[in-house]
Backbone as CSV, one residue per row, in Angstrom:
resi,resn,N_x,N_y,N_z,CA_x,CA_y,CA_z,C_x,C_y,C_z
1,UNK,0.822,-1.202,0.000,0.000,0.000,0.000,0.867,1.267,0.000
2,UNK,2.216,1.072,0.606,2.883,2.385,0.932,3.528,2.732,-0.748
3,UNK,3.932,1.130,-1.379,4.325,1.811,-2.740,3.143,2.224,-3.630
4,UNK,1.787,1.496,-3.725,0.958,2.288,-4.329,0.744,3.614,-4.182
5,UNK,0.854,4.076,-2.634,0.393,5.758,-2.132,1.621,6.310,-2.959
6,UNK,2.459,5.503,-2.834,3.886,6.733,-3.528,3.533,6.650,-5.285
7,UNK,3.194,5.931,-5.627,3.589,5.647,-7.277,1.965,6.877,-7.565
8,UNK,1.084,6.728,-6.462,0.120,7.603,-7.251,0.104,9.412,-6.944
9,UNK,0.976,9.468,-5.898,1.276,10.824,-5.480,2.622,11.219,-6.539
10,UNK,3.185,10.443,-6.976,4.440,10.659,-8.321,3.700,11.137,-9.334
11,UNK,2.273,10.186,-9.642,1.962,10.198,-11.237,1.017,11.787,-10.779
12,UNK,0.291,12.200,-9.952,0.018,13.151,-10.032,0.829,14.771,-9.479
13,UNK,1.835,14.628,-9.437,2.853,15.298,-8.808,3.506,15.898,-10.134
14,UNK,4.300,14.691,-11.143,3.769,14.716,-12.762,3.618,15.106,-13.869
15,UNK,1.890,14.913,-13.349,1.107,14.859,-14.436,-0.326,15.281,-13.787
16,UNK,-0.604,16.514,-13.878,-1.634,17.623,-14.001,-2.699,16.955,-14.390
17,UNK,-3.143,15.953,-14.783,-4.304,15.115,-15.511,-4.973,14.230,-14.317
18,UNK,-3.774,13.731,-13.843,-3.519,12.331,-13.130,-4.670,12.496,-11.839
19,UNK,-4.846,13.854,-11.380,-5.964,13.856,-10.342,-7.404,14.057,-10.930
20,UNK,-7.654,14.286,-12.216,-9.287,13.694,-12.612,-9.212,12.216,-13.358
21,UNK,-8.346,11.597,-13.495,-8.036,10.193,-13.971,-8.414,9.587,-12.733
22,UNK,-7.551,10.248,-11.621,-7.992,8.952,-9.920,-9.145,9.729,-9.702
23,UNK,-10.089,10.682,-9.869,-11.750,10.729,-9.450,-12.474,9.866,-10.118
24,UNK,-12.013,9.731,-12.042,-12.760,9.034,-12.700,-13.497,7.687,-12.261
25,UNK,-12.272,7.212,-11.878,-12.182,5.878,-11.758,-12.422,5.630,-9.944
26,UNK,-13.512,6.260,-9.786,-13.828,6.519,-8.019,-12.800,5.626,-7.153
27,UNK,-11.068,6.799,-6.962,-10.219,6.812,-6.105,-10.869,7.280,-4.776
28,UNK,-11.661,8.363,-4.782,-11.601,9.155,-3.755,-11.984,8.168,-2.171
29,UNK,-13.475,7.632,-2.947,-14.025,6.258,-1.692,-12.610,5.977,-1.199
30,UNK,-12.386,5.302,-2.096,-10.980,4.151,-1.764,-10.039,5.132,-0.280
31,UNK,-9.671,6.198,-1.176,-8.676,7.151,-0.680,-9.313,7.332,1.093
32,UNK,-10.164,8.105,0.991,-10.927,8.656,1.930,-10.689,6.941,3.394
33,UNK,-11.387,5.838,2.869,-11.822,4.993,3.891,-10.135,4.285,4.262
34,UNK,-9.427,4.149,3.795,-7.634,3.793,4.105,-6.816,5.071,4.797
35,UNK,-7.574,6.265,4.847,-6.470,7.262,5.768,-6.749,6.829,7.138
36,UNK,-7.772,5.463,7.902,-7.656,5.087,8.848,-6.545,4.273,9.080
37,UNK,-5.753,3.492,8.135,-4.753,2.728,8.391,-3.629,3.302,9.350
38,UNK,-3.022,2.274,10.430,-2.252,3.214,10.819,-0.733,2.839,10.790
39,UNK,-0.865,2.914,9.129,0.631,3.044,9.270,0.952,4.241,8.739
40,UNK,1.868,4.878,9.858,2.442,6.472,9.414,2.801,6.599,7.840
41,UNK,3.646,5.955,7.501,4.138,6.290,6.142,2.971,6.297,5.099
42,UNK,2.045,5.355,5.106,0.534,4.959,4.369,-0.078,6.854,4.731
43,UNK,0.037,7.228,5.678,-1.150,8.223,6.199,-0.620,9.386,6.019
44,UNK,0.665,9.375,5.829,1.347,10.770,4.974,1.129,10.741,3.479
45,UNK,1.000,9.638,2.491,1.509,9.925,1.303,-0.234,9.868,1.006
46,UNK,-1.178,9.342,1.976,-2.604,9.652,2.152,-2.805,10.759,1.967
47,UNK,-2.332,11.507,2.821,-2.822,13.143,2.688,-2.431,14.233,2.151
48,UNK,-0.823,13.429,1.526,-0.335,14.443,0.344,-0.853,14.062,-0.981
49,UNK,-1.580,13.000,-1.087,-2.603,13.067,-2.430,-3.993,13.560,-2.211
50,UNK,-4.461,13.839,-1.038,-5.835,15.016,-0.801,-5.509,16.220,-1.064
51,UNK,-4.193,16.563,-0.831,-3.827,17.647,-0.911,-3.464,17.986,-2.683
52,UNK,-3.103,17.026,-3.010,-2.765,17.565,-4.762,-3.368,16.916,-5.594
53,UNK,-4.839,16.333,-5.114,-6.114,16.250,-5.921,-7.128,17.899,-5.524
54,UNK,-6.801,18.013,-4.346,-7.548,19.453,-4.294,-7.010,20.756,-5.003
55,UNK,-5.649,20.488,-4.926,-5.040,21.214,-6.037,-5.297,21.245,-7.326
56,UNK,-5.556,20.549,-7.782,-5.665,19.790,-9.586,-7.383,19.617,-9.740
57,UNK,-8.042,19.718,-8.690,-9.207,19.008,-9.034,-10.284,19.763,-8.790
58,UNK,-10.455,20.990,-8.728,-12.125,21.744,-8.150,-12.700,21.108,-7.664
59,UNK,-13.531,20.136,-7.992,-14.468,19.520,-7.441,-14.631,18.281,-6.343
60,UNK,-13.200,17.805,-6.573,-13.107,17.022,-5.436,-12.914,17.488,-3.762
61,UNK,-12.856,18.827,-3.708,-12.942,19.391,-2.542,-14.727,19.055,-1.828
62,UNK,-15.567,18.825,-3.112,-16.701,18.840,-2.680,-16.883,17.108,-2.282
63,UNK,-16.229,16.461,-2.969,-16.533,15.053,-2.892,-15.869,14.315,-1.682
64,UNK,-15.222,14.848,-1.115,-14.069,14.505,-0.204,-15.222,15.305,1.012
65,UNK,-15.889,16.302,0.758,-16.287,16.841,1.861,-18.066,15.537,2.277
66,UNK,-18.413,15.669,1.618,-19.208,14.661,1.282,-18.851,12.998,1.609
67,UNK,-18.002,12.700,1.643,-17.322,11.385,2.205,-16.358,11.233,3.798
68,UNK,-16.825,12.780,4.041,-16.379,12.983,5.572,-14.837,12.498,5.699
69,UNK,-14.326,13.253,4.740,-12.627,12.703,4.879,-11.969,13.885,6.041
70,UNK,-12.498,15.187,6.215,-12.257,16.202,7.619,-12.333,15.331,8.480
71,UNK,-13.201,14.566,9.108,-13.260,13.550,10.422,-12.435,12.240,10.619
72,UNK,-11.831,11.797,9.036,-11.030,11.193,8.569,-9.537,11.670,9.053
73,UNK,-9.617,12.988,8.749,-7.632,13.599,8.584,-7.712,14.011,10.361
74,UNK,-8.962,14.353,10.713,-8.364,14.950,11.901,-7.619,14.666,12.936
75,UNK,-7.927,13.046,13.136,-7.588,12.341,14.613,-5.411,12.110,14.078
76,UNK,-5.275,12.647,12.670,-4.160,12.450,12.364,-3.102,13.682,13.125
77,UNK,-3.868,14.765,13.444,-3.044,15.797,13.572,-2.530,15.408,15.180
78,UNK,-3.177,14.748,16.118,-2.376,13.995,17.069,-1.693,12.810,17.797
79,UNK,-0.877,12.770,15.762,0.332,11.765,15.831,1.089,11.922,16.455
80,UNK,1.933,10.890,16.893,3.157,11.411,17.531,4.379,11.675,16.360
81,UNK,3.841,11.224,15.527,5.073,11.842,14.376,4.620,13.111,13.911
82,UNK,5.649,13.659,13.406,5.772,15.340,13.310,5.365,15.529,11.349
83,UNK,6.038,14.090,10.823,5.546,13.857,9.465,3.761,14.001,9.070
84,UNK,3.837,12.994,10.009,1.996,12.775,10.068,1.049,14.035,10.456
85,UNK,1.718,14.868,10.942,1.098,16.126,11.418,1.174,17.380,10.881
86,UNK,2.362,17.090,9.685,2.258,18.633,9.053,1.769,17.722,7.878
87,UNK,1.730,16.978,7.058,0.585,16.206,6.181,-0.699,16.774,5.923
88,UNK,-1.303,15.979,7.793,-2.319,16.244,7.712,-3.370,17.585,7.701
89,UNK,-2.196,18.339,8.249,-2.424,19.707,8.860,-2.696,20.373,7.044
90,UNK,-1.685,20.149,6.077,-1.576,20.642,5.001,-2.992,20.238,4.020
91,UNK,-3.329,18.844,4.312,-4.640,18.414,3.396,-5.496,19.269,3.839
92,UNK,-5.633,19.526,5.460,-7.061,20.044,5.751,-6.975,21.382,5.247
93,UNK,-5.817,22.391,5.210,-5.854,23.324,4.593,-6.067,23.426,3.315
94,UNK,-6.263,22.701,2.277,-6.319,22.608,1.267,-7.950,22.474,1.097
95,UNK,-8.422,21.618,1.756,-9.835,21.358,1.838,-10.890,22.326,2.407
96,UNK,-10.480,22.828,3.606,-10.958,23.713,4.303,-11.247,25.341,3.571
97,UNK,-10.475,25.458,2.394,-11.135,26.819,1.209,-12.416,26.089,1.029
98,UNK,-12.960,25.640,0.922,-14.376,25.417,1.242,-15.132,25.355,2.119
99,UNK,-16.366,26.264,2.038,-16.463,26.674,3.278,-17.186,25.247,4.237
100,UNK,-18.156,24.613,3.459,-18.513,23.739,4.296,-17.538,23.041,5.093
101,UNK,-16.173,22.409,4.416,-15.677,21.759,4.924,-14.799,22.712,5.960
102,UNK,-14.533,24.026,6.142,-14.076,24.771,7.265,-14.892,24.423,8.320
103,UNK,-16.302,24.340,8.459,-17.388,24.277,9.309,-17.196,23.134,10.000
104,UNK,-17.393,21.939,8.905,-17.041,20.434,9.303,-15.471,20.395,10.643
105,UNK,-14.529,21.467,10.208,-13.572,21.119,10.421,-13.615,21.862,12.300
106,UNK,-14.455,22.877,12.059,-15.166,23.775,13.658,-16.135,22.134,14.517
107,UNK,-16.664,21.754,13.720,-17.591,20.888,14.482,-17.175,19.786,14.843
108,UNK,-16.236,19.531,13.908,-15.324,18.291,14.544,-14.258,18.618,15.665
109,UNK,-14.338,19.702,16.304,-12.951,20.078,17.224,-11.978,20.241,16.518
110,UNK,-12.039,20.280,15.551,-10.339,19.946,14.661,-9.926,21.908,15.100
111,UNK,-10.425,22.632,15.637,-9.420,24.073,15.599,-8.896,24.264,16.865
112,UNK,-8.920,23.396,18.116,-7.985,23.376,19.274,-6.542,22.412,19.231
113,UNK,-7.070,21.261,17.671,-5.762,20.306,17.534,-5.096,21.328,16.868
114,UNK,-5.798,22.197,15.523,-4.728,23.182,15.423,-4.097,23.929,16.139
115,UNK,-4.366,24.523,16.966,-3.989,25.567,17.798,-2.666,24.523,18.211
116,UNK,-2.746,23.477,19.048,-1.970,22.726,19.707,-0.281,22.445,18.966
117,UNK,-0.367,22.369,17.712,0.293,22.077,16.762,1.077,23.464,16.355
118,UNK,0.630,24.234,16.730,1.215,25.935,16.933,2.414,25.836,17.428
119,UNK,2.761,24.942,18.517,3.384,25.158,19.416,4.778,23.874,19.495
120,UNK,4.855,22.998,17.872,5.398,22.050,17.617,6.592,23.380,17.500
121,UNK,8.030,22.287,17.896,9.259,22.507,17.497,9.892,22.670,16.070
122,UNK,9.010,22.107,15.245,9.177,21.960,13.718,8.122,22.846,13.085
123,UNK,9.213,23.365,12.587,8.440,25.228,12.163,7.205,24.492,10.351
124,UNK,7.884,23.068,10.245,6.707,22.668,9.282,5.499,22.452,9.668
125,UNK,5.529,22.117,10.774,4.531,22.004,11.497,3.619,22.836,11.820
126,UNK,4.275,23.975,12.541,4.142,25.135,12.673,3.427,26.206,11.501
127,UNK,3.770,25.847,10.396,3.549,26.895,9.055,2.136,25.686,8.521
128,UNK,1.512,24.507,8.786,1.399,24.510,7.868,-0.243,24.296,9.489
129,UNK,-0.015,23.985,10.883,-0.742,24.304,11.296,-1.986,25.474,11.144
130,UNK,-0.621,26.670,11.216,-1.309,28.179,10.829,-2.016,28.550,9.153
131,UNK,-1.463,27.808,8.398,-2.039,27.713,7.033,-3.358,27.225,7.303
132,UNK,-3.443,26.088,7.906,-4.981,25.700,8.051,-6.189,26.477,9.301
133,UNK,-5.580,26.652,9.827,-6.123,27.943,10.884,-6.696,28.866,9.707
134,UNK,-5.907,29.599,9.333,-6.145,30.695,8.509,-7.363,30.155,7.725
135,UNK,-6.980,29.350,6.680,-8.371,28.946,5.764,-9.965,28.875,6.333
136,UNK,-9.722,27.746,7.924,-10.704,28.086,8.433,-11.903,29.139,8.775
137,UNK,-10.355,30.109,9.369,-11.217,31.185,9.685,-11.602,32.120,9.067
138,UNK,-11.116,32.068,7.942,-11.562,33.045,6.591,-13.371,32.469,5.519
139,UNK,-12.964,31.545,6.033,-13.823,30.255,5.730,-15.397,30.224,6.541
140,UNK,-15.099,30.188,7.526,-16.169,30.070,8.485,-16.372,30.949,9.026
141,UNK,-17.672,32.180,9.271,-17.547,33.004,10.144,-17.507,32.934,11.441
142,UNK,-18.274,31.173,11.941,-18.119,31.281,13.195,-16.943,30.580,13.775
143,UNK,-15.747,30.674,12.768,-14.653,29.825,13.116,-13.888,31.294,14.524
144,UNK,-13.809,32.167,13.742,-13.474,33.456,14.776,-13.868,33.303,16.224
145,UNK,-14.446,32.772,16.655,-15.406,32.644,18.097,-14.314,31.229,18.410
146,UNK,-14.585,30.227,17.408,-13.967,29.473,18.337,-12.078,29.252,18.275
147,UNK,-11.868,30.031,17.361,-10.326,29.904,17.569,-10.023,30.627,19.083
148,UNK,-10.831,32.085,19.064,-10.523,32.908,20.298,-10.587,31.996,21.589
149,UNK,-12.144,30.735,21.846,-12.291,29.727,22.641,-10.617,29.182,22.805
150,UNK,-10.705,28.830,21.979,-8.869,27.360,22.089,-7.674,29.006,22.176
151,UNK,-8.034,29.849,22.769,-6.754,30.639,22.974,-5.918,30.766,22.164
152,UNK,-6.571,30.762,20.371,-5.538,31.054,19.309,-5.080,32.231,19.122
153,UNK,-5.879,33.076,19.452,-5.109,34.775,19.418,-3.799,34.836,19.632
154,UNK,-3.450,34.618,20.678,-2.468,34.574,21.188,-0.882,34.124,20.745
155,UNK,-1.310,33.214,19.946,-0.113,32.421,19.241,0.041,33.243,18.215
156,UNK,-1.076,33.045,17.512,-1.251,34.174,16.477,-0.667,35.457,16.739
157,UNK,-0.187,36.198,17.036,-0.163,37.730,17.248,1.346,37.075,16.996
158,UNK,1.817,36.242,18.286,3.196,36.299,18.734,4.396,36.033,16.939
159,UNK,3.493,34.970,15.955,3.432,34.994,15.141,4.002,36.120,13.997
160,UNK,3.131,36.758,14.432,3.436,38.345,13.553,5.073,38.912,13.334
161,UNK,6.047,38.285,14.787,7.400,38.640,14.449,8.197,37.436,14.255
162,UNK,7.900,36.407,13.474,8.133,35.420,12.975,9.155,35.794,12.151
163,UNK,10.396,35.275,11.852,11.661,35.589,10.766,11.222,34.754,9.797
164,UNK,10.457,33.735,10.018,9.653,32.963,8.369,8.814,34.024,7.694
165,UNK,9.067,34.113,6.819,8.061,35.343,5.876,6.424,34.648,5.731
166,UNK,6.392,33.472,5.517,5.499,32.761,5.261,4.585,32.085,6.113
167,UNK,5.073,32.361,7.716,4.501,31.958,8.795,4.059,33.534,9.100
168,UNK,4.962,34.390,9.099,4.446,35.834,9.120,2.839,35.914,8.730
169,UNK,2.898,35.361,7.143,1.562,35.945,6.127,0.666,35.600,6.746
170,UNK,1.021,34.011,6.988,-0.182,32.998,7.372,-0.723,33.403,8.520
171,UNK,-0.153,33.961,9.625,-0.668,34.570,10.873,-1.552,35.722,10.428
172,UNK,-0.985,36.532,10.578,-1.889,37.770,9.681,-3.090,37.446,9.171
173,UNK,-3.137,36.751,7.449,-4.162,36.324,7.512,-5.562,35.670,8.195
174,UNK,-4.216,34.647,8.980,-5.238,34.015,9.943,-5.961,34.997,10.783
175,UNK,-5.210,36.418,11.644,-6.140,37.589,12.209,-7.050,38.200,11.431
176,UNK,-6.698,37.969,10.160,-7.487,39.555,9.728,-8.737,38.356,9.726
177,UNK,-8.832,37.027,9.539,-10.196,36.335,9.332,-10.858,36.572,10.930
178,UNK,-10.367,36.642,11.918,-10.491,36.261,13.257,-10.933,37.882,13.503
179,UNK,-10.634,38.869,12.829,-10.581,40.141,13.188,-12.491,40.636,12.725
180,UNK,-12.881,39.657,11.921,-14.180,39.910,11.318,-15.483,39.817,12.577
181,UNK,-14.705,39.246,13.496,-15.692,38.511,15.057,-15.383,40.101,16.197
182,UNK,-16.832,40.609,16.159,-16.030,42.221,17.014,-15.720,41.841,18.134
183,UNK,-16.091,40.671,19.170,-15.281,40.611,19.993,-13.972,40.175,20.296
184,UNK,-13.656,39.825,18.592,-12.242,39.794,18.926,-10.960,40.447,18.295
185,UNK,-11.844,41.667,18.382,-10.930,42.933,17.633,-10.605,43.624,18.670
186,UNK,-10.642,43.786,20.256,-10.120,44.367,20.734,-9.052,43.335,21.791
187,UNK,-9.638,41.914,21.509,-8.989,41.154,22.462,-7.348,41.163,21.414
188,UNK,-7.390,41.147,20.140,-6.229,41.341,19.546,-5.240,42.483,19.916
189,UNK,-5.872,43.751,19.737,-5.580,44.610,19.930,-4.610,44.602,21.170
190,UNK,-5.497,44.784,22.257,-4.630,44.318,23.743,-3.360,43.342,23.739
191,UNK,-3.367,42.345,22.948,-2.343,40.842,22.648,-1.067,41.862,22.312
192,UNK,-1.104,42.861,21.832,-0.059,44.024,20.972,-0.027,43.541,19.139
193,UNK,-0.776,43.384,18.871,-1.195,43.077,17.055,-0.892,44.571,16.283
194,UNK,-1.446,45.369,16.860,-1.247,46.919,16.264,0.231,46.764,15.804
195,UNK,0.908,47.209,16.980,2.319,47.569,16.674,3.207,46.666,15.561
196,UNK,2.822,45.500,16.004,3.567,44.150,15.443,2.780,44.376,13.373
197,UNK,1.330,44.582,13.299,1.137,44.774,11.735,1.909,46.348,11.269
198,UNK,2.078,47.320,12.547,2.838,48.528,11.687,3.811,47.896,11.035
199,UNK,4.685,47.274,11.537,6.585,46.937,11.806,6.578,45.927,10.479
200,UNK,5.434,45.822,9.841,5.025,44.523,8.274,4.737,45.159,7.206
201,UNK,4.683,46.964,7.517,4.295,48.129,6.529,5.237,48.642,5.517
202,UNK,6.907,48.266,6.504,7.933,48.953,5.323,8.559,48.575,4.340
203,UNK,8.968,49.441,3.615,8.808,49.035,1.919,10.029,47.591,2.143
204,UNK,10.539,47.249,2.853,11.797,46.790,2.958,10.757,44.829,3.166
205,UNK,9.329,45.111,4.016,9.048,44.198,3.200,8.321,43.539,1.954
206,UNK,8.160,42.146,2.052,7.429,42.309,0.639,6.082,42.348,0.806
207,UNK,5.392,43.179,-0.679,4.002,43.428,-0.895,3.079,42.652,-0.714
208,UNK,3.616,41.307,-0.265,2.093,40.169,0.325,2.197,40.497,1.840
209,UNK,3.520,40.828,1.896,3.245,40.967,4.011,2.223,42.578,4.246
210,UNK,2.955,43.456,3.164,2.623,44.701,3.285,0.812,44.567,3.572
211,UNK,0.048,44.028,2.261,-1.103,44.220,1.739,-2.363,43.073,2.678
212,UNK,-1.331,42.344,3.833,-1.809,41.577,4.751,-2.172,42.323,5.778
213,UNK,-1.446,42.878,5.842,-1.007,43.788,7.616,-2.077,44.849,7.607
214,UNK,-2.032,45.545,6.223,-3.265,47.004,5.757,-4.727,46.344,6.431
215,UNK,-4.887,45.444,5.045,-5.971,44.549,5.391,-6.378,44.473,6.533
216,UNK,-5.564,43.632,7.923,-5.869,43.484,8.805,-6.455,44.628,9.995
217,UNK,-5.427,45.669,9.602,-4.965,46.488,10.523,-6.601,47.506,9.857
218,UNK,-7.142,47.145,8.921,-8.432,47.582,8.183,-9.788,47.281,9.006
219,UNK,-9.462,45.949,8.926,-10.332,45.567,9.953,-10.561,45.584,11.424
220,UNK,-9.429,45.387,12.156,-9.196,45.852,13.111,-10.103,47.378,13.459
221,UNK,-9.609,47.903,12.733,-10.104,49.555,13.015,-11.435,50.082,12.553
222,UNK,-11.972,48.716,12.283,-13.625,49.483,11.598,-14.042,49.309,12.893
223,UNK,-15.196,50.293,13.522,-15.776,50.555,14.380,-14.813,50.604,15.758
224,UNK,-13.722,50.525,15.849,-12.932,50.686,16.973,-11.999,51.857,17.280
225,UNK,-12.770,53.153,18.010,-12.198,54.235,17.997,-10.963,54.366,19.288
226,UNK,-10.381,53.119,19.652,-9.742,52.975,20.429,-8.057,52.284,19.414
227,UNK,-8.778,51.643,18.607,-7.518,50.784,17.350,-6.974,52.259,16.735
228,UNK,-8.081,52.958,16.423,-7.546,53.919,15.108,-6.637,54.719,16.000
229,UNK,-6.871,54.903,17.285,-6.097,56.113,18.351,-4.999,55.588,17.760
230,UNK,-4.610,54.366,18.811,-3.721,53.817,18.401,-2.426,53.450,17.287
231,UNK,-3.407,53.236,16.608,-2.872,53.141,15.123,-1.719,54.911,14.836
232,UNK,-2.853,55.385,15.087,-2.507,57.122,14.667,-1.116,57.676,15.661
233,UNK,-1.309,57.135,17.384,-0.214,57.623,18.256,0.849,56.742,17.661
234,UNK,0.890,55.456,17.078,2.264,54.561,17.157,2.760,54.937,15.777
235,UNK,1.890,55.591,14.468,2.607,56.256,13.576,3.377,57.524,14.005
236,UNK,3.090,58.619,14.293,3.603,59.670,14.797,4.713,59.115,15.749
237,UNK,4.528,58.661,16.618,5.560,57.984,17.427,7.096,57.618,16.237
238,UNK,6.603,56.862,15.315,7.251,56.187,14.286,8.065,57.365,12.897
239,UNK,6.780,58.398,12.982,7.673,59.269,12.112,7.155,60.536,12.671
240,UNK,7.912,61.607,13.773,7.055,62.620,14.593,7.099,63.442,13.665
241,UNK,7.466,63.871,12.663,7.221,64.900,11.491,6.386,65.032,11.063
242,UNK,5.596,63.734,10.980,4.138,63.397,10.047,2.725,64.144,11.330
């Protein structure tokens, strides 16, 4: 089974075709009911072909959601292998741009295993945790409520001065989705998020961190005449000329 998972994650890795060839021929059943196996190596190369059939495939995000493969990947994210956990962490992000399956992924508990996985030593882990966070909560409106529940703010913010550029984004993003819930636009705020999205503004970085941070720091400040103070004293602070 472990060389089949590899020979079919090759042919679609590839060959761009190769993931509506394995829907044709109804892979997905198959796929979906074997990510219970537990052999680690089987349950990684499992979820790096959910992940690059959702890539390649539009529609199998819907079919996969429909075959309850979220309740499938989740109990994976507390492997004790670190392989098995940024895998799985990566399929559900992939899946989870849909919104149902973000929801699925709130109702199944699966956003306190993320949170948990925040806090792995292996920054893959780490990046690909917060990748799926993010989708969620952009995803689900009532994902915002419960990340704040599992004490994700928090990680999140700290996030923001990340030397990974790409754990940077993914945080960010992940706030500005979390930032849409008003009660948790000031609990950010307080965490120190303000200061930390100014310090993501200068030209020195790049225009996805820049156009993250605006965004956020956008939302943040709608209806919060306490953010915009803010916002306004830590610029001046930053350039007193202005």
């Amino acid at each position: 089974l472990e060389d089949v998972g590899s020979s079919l994650l090759r042919a679609m890795q590839e060959d761009v075709r190769a993931g509506e060839a394995f829907c044709e021929v109804e892979g997905l059943p198959v796929l979906v009911a074997t990510v219970a196996s537990p052999n680690e190596e089987l349950q990684i190369r499992l979820c790096c072909l959910i992940f690059e059939l959702c890539e390649q495939v539009p529609s199998a995000r819907k079919e996969l959601h429909q075959l309850k493969a979220i309740p499938a990947v989740l109990p994976l994210l507390s492997s004790s292998a670190e392989e098995v956990q940024e895998a799985a962490a990566r399929a559900i992000e992939k899946m989870s741009r849909m919104p149902a399956a973000a929801v699925a992924v709130r109702r199944a508990e699966g956003i306190p295993l993320l949170i948990d996985l925040m806090s792995s030593a292996d920054e893959g882990v780490e990046l690909a945790a917060i990748c799926a966070t993010m989708n969620v909560a952009n995803s689900d409106p009532k994902a915002a409520a419960a990340i704040r529940d599992a004490d994700g703010l928090k990680p999140l913010v700290a996030f923001l001065t990340s030397a990974n550029e790409k754990i940077q984004i993914a945080a960010c993003t992940a706030l500005l989705g979390c930032s849409r819930n008003e009660a948790n636009k000031s609990l950010i705020r307080e965490l120190g998020a303000i200061e930390l999205l100014l310090k993501m503004l200068p030209f020195t970085n790049s225009r996805d961190a820049q156009a993250t941070a605006v965004a956020t720091l956008a939302h943040l400040s709608l209806n919060e005449d306490d953010t915009r103070i803010l916002i306004r004293l830590q610029v001046r602070h930053a350039h007193p000329s202005r």
